[in-house]
C-alpha positions in Angstrom: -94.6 26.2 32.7 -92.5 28.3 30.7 -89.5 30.3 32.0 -90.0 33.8 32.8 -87.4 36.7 33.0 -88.1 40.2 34.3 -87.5 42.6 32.1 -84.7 45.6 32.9 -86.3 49.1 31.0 -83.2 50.9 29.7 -83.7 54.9 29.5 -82.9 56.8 26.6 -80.1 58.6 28.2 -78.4 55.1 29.0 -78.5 54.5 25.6 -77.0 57.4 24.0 -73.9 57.3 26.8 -73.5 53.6 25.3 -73.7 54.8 21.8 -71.1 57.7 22.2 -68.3 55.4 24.0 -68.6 53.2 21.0 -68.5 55.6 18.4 -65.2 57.5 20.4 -63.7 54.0 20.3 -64.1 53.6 17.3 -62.7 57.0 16.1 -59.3 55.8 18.5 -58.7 52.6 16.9 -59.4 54.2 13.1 -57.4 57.1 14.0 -54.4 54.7 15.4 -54.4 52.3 12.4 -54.0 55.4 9.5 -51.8 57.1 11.2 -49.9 53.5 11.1 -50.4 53.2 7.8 -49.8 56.7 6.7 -46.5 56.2 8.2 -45.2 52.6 6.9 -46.6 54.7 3.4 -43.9 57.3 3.8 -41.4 55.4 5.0 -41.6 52.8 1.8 -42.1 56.4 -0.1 -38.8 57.9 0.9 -36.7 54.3 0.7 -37.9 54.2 -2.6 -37.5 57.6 -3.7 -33.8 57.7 -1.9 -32.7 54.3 -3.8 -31.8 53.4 0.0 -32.4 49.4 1.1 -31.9 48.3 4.8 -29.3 45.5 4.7 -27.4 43.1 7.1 -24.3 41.7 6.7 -22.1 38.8 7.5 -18.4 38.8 7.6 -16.7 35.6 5.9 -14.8 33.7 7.8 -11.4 32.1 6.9 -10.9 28.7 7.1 -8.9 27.1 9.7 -5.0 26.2 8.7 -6.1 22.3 8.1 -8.7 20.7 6.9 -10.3 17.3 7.1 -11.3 15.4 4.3 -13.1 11.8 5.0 -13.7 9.6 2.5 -14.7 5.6 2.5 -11.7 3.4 1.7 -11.5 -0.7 0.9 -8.5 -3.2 3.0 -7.1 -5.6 1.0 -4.3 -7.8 1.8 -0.4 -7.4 1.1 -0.5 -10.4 -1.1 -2.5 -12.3 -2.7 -2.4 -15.1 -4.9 -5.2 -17.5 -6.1 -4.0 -21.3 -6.2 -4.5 -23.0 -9.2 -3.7 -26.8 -10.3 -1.2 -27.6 -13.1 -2.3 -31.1 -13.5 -5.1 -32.8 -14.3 -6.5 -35.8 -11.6 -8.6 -36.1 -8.8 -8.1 -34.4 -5.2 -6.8 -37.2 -2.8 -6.6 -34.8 -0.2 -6.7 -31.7 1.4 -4.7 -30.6 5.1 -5.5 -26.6 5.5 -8.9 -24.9 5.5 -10.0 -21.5 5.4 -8.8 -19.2 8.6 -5.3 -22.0 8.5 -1.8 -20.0 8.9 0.7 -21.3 6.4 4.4 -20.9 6.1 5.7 -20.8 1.7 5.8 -24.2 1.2 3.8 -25.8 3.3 1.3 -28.7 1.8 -2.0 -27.8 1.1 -3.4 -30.6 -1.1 -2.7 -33.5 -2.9 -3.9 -34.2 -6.5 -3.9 -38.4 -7.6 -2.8 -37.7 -11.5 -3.9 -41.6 -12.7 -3.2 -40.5 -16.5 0.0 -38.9 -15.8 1.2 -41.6 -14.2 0.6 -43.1 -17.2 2.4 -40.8 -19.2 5.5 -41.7 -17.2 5.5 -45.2 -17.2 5.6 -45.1 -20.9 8.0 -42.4 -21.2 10.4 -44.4 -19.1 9.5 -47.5 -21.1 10.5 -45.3 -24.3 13.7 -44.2 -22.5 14.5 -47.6 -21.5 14.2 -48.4 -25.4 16.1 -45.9 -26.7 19.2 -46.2 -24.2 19.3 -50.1 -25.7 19.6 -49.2 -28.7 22.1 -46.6 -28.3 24.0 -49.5 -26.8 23.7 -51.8 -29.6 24.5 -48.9 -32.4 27.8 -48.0 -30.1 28.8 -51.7 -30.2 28.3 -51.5 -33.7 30.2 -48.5 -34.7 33.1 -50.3 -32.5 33.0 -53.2 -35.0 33.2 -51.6 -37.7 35.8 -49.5 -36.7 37.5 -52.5 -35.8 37.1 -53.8 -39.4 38.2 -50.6 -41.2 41.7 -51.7 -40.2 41.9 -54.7 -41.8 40.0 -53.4 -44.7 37.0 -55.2 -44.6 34.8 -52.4 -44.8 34.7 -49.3 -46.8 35.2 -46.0 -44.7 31.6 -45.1 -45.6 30.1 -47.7 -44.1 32.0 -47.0 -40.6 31.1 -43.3 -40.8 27.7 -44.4 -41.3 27.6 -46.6 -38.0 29.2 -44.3 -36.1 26.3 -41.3 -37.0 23.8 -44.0 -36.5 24.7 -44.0 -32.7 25.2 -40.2 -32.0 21.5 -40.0 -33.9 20.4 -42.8 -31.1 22.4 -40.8 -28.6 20.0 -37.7 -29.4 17.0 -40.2 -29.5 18.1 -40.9 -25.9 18.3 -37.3 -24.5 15.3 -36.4 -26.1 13.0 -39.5 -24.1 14.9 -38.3 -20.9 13.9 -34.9 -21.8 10.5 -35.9 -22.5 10.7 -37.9 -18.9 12.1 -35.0 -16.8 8.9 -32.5 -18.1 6.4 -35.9 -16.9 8.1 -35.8 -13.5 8.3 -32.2 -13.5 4.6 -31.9 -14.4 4.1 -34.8 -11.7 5.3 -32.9 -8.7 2.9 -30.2 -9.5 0.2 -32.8 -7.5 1.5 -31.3 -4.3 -0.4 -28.0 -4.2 1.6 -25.7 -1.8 1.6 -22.5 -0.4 3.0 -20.0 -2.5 4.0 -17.2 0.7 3.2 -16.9 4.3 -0.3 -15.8 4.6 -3.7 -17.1 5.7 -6.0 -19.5 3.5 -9.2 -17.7 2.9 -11.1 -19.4 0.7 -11.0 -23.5 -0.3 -12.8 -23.8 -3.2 -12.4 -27.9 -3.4 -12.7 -31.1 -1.7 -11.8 -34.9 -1.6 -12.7 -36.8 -4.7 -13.6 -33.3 -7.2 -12.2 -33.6 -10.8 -9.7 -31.3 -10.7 -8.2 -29.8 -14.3 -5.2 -27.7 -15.2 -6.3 -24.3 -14.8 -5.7 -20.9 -14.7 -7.7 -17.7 -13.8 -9.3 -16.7 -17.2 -11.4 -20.2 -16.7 -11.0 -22.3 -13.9 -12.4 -21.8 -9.9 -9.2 -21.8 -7.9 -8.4 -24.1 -5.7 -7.7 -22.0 -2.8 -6.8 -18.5 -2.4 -4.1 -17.7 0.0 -3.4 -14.2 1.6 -0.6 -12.3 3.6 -2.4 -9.8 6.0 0.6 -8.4 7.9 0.4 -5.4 6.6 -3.4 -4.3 4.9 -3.4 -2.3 2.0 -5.9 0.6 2.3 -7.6 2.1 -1.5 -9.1 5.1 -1.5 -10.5 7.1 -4.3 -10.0 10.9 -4.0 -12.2 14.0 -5.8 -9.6 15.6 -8.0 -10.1 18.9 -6.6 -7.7 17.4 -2.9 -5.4 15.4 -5.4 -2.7 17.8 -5.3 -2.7 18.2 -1.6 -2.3 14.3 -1.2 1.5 14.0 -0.4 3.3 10.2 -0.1 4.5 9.7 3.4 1.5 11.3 5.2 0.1 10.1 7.7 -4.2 9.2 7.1 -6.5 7.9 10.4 -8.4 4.9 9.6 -12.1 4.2 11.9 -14.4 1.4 11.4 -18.1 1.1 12.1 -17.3 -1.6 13.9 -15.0 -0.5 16.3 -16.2 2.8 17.3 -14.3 5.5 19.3 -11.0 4.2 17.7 -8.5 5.6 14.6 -5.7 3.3 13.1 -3.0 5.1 11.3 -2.3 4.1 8.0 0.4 5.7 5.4 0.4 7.1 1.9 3.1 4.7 0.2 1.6 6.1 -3.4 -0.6 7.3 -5.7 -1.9 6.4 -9.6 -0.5 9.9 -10.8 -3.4 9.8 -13.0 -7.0 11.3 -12.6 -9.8 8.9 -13.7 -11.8 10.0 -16.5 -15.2 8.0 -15.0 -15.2 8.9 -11.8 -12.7 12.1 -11.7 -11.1 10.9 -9.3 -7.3 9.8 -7.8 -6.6 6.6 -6.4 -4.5 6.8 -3.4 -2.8 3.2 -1.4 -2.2 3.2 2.1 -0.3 1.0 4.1 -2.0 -0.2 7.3 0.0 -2.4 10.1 -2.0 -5.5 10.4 0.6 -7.5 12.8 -1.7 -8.7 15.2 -4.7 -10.0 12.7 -6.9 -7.3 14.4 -8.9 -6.9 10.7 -9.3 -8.6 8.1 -9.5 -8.0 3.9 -11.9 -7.2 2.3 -13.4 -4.6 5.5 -13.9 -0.9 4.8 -13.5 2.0 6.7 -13.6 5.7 6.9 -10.2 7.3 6.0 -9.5 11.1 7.4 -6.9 12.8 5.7 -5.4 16.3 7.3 -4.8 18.8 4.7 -4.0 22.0 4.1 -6.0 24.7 3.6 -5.8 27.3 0.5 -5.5 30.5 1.7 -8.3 32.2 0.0 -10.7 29.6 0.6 -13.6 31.0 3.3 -17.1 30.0 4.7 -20.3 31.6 4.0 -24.2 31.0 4.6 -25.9 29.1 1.8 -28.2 32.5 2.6 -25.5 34.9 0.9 -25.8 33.0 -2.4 -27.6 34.3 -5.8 -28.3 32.1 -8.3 -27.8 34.2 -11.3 -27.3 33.7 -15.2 -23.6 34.3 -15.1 -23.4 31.6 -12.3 -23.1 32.0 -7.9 -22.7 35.4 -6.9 -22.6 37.1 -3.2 -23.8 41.0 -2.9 -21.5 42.9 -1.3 -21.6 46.5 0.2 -18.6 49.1 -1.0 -17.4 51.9 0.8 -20.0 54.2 -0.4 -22.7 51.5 1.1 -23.8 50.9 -2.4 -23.6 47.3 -3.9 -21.1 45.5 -5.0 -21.7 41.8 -7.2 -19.2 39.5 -6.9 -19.1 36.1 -9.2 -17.4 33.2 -6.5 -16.5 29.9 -6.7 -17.7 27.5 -4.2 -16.1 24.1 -2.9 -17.9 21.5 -0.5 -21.5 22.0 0.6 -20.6 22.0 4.9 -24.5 21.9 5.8 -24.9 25.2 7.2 -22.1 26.7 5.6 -20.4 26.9 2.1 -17.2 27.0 1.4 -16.0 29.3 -1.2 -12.6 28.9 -2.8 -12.1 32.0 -4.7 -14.3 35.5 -5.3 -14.1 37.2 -1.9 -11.5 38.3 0.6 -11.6 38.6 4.3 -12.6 42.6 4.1 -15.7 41.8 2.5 -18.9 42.9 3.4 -21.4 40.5 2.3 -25.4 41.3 2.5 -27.3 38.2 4.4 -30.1 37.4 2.8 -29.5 39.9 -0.2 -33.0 40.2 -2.2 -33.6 38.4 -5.3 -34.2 41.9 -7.3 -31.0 43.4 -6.0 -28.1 44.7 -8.7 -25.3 46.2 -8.9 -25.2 50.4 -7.9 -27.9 49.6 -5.0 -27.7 51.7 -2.3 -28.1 50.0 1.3 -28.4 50.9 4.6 -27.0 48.9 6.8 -28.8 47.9 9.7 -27.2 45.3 11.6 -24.0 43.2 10.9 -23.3 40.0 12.2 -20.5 37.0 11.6 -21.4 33.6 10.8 
């Protein structure tokens, strides 16, 4: 069975009471929203008949005496020196590995050189030949100077001996010569330490074929490092080269170690300004005494600099992007505007800084609008400093 409702009879006079509250709502809220209108209308009306444009401004702010400029720098050590053989053989043995402390000097391999060992044996054979027979050309020049007295010989004959055994005399010096350079060559087997440092690297072992190298072909035996003192490369934008001064003092952080700054030194400078990367390369000098790091690390170097005295900070907001290049709108004296072409240096994230085109007394519209020129007349509304 189907619901059923009772119906409620509305009178005619109910009715019309309904009808003429919504009608004298209506005639409110319609009222209310032209006169709205109508005003916003005259008020854009007059602003643009009066040239006048509500403005706010921002104030630029000087930057502080010093700044910080952080840039990523590479350790490497004091010294260095790759170690190379200067003989040919076979590596008999080695006594340091990587992470050893050596003292200049000290033994770090032994090369067995079987074929210049050979070399020596018959360079000794040849100087054991020649030195006989310097002997027997002496005791013949001594004859025969015995015989020029009683005539037996002609004087040519004993000027020839006698030349014979300086010429064997030469023969002599020249096989020593030859056996000194062997010997010399020989102790080259004994690869040493070339400073006092810390072996890195050991590129060899017992038994490897090892041939006289040097660094244009050959892999190095071992490479040897002095980490006393760490040398600290950093590559610097050319527009901070100037303000990089030898003898300052640079703090040095690591990922690594965080919380923590090493000092390190400015001991010099290329001088020069790379044409690649426009950029100055700047060596520091970091005290390593303890062994705390190691080469080859890098780390975040912070220099303290000065600041130029016309350099300021603005919003990125301030900035027009126009076809002579950045410009800021500023308002004059007679509140009408003012363009202004600036220069800006490093992007700070929510600030700019600007390194010349503005002054401290300048009165700088934030936002200015796209459309805006030079002659504008503002009204300012609100100021504000960043």
């Amino acid at each position: 069975m189907a619901n059923e409702y009772p119906h409620v009879a509305v009178s005619g006079r109910a009715r019309l009471g309904l009808l003429l509250i919504l009608l004298t709502a209506g005639v409110v809220a319609a009222t209310g929203i032209i006169s709205r209108m109508h005003h916003e209308t005259e008020l854009a009306q007059a602003a643009e008949l009066h040239g006048i444009m509500p403005v706010k401004l921002v104030a630029p702010k000087p930057m502080p005496p010093t700044q910080h400029l952080i840039l990523p720098g590479n350790l490497t050590p004091y010294y260095e020196a790759f170690v190379y053989s200067r003989v040919n053989g076979y590596l008999k043995i080695w006594y340091t590995d990587i992470g050893a402390h050596v003292k200049k000097g000290q033994l770090l391999a032994i090369v067995e050189t079987p074929e210049l060992d050979q070399q020596i044996q018959r360079a000794q054979s040849d100087l054991a030949t020649a030195k006989a027979r310097l002997d027997l050309a002496n005791i013949t020049a001594e004859r025969w100077k015995n015989l020029l007295q009683t005539d037996s010989v002609s004087r040519q004959e004993v000027d020839e001996k006698v030349q014979d055994a300086k010429a064997q005399q030469a023969l002599v010096d020249a096989a020593k010569a030859n056996l000194d350079s062997l010997r010399a060559d020989q102790a080259f087997n004994h690869i040493v330490a070339p400073f006092d440092g810390v072996v890195t690297d050991r590129q060899t072992d017992i038994g490897m074929l090892i041939s006289l190298g040097s660094s244009d072909s050959k892999t190095p035996l071992f490479h040897v490092a002095d980490t006393h003192i760490l040398r600290v490369w950093v590559d610097v934008p050319q527009d901070f080269a100037s303000l990089i001064k030898v003898g300052s003092i640079a703090q040095v952080t690591f990922p690594d170690r965080p919380g923590k700054t090493y000092p390190a030194r400015v001991v010099t400078t290329s001088q020069a300004i790379h044409i690649d990367s426009r950029t100055l390369t700047v060596e520091l000098y970091m005290d390593n005494q303890g062994g705390e790091f190691v080469p080859g690390a890098y780390g975040d170097v912070k220099f303290t600099l000065p600041t130029l005295t016309s350099t300021f900070i603005l919003p990125p907001t301030t900035l027009l992007f126009r076809k002579g290049g950045l410009k800021v709108a500023t308002v004059g004296p007679d509140n009408r505007v003012v363009l202004k072409p600036i220069t800006i240096g490093r992007d700070l994230g929510k600030a700019v800084e600007v390194t010349s085109g503005i002054n401290a007394n300048d009165r700088i519209i934030d936002p200015p609008s796209d459309s805006i020129a030079n002659g504008d007349r503002v009204e300012v509304v609100d100021g504000k400093s960043l």
